[in-house]
Backbone as CSV, one residue per row, in Angstrom:
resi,resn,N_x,N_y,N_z,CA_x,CA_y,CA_z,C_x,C_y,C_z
1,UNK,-9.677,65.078,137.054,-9.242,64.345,135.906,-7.899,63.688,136.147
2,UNK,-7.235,64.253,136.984,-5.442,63.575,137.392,-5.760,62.601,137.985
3,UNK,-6.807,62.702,139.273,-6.780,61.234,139.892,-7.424,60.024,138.878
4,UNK,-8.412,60.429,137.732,-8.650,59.485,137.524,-7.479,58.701,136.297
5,UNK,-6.856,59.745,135.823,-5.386,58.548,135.332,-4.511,57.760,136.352
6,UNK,-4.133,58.275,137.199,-3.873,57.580,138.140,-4.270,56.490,138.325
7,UNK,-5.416,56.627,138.664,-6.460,55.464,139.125,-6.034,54.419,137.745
8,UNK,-6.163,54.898,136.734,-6.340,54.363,135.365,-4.965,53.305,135.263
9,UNK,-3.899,54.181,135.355,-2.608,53.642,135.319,-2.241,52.632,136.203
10,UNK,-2.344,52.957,137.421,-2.542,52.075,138.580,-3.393,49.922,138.207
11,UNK,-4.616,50.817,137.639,-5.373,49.428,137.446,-4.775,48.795,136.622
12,UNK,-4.092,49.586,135.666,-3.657,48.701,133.982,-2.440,47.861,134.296
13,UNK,-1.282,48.487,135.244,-0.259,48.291,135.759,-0.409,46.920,136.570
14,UNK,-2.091,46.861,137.306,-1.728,45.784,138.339,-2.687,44.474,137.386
15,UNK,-3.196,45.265,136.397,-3.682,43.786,135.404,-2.389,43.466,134.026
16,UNK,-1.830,44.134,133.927,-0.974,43.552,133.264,0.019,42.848,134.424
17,UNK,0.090,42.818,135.228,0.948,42.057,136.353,0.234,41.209,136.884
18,UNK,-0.788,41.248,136.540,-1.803,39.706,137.001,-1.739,38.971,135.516
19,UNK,-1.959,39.691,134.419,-1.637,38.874,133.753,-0.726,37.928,133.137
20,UNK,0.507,38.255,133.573,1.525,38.105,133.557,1.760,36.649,134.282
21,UNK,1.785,36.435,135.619,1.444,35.573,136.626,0.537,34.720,136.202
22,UNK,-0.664,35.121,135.575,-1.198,34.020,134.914,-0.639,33.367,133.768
23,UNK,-0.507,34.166,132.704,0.379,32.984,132.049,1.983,32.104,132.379
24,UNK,2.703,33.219,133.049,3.807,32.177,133.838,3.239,30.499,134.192
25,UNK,1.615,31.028,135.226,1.302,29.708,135.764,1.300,28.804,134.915
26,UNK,0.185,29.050,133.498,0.203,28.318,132.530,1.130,27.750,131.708
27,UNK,2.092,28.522,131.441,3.376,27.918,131.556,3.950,26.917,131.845
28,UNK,3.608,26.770,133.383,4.864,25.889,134.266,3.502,24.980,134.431
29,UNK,2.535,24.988,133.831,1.449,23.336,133.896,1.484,22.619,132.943
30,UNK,1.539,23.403,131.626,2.161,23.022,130.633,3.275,22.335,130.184
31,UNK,4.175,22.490,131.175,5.575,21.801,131.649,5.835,21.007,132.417
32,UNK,4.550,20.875,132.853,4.404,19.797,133.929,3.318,19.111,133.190
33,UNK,2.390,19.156,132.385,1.854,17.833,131.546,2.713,17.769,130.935
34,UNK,3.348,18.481,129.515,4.162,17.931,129.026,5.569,16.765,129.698
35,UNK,6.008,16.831,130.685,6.855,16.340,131.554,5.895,14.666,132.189
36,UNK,5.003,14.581,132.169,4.170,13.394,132.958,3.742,13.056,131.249
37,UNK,3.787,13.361,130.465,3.363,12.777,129.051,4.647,11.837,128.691
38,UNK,5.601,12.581,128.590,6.940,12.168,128.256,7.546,11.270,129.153
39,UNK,7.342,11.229,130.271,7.478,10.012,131.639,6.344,8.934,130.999
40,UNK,5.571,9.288,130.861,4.217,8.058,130.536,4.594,7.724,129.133
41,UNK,5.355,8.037,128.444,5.811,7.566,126.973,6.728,6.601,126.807
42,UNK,7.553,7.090,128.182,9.290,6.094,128.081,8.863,4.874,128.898
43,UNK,7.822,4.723,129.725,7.716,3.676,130.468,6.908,2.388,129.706
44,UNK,7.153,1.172,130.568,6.674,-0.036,129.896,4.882,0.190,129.669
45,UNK,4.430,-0.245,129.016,2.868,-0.165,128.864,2.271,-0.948,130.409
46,UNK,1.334,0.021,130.836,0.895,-0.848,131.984,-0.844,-0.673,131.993
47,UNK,-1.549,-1.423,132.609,-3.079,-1.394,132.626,-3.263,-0.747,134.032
48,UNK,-2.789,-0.172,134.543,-2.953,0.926,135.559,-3.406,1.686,135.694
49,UNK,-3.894,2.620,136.318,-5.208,4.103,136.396,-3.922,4.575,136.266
50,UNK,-3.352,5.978,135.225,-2.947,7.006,134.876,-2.786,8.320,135.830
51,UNK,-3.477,7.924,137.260,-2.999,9.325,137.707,-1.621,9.822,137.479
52,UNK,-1.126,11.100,137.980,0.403,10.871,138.194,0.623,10.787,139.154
53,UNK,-0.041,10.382,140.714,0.811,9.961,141.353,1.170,8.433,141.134
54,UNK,0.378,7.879,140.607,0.677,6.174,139.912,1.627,6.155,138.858
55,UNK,1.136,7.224,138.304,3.142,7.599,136.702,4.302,7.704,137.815
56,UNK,3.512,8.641,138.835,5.708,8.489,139.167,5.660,7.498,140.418
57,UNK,4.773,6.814,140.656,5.225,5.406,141.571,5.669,4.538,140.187
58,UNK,4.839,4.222,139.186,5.803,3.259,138.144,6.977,3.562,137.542
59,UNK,6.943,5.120,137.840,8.753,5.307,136.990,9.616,5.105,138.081
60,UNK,9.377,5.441,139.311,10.344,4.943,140.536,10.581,3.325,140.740
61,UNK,9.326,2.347,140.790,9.739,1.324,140.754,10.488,0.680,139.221
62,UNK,10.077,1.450,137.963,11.013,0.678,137.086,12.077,1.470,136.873
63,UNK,12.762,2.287,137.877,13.750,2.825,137.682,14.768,1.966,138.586
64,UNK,14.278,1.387,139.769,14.774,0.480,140.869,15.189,-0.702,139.675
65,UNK,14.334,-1.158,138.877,14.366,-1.870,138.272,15.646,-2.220,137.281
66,UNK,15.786,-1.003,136.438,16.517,-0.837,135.487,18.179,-0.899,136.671
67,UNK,18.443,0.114,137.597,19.458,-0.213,138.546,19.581,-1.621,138.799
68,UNK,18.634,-2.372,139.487,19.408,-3.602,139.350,19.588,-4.439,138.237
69,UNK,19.170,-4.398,137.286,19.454,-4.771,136.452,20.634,-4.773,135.652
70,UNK,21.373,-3.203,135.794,22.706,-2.843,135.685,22.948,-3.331,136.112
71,UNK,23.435,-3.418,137.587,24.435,-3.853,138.507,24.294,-5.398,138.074
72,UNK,23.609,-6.274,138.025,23.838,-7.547,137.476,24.434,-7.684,136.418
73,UNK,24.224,-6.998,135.356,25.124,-6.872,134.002,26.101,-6.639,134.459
74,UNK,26.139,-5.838,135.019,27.947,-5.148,135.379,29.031,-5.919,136.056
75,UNK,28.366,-6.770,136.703,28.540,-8.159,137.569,28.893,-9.183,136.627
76,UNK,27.815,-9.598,135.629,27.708,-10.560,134.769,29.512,-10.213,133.570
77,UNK,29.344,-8.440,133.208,30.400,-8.232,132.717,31.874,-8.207,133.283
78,UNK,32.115,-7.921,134.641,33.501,-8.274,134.984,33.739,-9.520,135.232
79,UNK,32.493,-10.662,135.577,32.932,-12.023,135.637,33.751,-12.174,133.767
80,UNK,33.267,-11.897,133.042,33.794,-12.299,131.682,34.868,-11.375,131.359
81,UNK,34.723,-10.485,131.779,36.270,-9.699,131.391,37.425,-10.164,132.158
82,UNK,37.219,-11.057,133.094,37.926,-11.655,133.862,38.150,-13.012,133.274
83,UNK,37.172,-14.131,132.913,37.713,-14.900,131.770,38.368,-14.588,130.669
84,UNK,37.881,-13.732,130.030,38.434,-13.603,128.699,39.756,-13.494,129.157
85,UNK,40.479,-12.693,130.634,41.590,-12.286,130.497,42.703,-13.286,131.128
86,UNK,41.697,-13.982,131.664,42.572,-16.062,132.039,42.562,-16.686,130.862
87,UNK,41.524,-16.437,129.672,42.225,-17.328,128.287,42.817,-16.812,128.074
88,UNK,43.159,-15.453,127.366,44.090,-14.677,126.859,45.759,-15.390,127.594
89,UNK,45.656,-15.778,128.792,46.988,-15.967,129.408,46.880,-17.409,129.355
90,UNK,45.906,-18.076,128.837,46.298,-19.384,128.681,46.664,-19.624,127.109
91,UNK,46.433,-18.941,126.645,46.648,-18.729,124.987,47.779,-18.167,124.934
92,UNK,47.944,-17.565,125.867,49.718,-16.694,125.395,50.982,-18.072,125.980
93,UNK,50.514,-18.624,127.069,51.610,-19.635,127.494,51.833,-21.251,126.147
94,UNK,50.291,-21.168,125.724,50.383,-22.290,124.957,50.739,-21.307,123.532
95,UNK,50.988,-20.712,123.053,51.516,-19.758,122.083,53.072,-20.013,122.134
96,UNK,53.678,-19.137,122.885,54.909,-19.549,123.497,55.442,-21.010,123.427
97,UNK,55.017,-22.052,123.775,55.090,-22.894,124.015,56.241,-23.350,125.452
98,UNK,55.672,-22.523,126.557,56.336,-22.543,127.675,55.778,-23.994,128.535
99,UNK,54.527,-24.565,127.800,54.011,-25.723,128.526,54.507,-26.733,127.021
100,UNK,54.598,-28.083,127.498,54.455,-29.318,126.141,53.033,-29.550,125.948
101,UNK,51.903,-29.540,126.986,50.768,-30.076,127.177,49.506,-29.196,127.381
102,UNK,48.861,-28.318,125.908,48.538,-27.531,126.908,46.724,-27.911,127.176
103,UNK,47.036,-29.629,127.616,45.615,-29.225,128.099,45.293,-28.977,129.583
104,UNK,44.126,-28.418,130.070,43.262,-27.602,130.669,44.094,-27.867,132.271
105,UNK,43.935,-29.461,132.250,44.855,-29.263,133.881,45.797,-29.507,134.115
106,UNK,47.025,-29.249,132.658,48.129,-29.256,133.161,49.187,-28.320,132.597
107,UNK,48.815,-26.834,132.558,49.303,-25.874,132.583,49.447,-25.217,134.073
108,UNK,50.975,-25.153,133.201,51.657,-24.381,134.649,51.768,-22.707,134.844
109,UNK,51.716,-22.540,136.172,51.357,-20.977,136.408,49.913,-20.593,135.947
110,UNK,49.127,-21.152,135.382,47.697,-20.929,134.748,46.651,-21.524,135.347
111,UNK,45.836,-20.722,135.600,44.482,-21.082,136.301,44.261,-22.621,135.826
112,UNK,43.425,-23.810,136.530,43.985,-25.036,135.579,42.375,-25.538,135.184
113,UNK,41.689,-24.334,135.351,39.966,-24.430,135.146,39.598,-25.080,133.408
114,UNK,38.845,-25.614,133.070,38.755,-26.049,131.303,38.676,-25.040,130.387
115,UNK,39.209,-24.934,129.049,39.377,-24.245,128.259,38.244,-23.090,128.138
116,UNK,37.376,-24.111,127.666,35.634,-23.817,127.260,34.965,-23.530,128.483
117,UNK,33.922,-22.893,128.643,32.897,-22.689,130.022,32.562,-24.353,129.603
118,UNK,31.573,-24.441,130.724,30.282,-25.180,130.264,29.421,-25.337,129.627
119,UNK,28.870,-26.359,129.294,27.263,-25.748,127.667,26.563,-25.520,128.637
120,UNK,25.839,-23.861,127.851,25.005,-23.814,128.197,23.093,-24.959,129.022
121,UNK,23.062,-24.777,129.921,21.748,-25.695,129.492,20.538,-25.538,128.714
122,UNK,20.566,-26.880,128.427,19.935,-27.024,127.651,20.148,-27.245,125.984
123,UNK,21.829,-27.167,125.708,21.723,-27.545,124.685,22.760,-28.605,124.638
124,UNK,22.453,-29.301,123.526,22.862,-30.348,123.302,24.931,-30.692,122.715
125,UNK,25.001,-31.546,123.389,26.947,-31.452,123.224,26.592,-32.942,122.693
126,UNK,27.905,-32.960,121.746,27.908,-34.439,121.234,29.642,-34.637,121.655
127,UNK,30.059,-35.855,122.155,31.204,-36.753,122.087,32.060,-36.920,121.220
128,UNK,31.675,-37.132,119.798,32.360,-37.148,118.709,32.827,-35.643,118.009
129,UNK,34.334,-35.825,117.947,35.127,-34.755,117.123,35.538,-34.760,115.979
130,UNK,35.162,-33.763,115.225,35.828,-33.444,113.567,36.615,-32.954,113.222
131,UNK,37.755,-33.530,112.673,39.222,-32.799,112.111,38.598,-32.356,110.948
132,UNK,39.181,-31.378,110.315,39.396,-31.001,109.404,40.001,-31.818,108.422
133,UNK,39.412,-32.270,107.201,40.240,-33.766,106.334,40.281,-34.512,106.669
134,UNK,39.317,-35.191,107.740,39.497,-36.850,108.842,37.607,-36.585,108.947
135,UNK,36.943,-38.013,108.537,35.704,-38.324,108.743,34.992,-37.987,110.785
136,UNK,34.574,-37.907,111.163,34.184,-37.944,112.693,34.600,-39.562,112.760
137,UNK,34.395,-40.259,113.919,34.593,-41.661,114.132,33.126,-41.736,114.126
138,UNK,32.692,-43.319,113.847,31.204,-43.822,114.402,31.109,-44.128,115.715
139,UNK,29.864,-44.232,116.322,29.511,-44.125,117.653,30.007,-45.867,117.928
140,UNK,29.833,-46.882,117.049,30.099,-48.012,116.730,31.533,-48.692,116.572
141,UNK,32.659,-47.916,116.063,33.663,-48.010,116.116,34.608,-48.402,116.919
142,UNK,35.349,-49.067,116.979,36.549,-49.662,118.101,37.889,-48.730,117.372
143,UNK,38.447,-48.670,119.588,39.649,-47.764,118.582,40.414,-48.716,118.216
144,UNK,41.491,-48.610,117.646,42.887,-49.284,117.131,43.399,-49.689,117.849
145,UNK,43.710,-49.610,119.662,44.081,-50.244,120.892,43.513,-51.373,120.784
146,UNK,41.877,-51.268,120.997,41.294,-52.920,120.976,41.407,-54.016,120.515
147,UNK,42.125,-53.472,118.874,42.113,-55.183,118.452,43.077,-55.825,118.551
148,UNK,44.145,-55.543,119.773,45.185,-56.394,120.181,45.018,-56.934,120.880
């Protein structure tokens, strides 16, 4: 009767330790679909076969993606933090009034590049300027030099 508790204890001991191991496994698959669900959620919609080795080739290439994409922004952003910080110093000299003239190419000590970027392309710039309390001129108009 002793050996057969033994025996008894023994078996229960090594199935509760198998069982154990089995659900761990289940566990960590569970964590691993959940984990390839949540990768397949954040990514762009694609018409692709769903394996996961195709989920994590598309999260690697749109992860390449998203990197360069930074780095161009980041690029795109110190070019302009770098303008903004040549107007700022062309605004502080014509503030001051350390120049008489302060247009674009003839400030001194100051980058002598134009105020404004360029228009964008594609949109449209017109010639004629509006004061504030002064009509625009007509496209038709002669200046006041001419009729002498």
């Amino acid at each position: 009767m002793g050996a057969t508790y033994v025996e008894n204890l023994a078996h229960t001991r090594k199935e509760a330790t198998r069982r154990q191991r089995i659900e761990a496994e289940q566990r960590r698959r569970d964590e691993l679909r959940d984990g390839y669900a949540k990768l397949k959620d954040v990514l762009p919609v694609s018409n692709q076969k769903s394996s996961k080795v195709s989920l994590l080739e598309r999260a690697t290439n749109h992860i390449i993606f998203l990197d360069k994409q930074t780095q161009e922004m980041q690029a795109r952003l110190m070019v302009l933090e770098q303008e903004v910080q040549r107007l700022r110093a062309v605004n502080e000299k014509i503030s001051l009034g350390t120049s008489n003239s302060p247009s674009p190419g003839n400030i001194h000590g100051v980058d002598a590049r134009p105020l404004s970027p360029p228009p964008e392309p594609g949109m449209q710039s017109h010639s004629l300027a509006h004061v504030q309390g002064q009509e625009p001129p007509r496209e038709d108009s002669r200046s006041p030099a001419s009729d002498y």
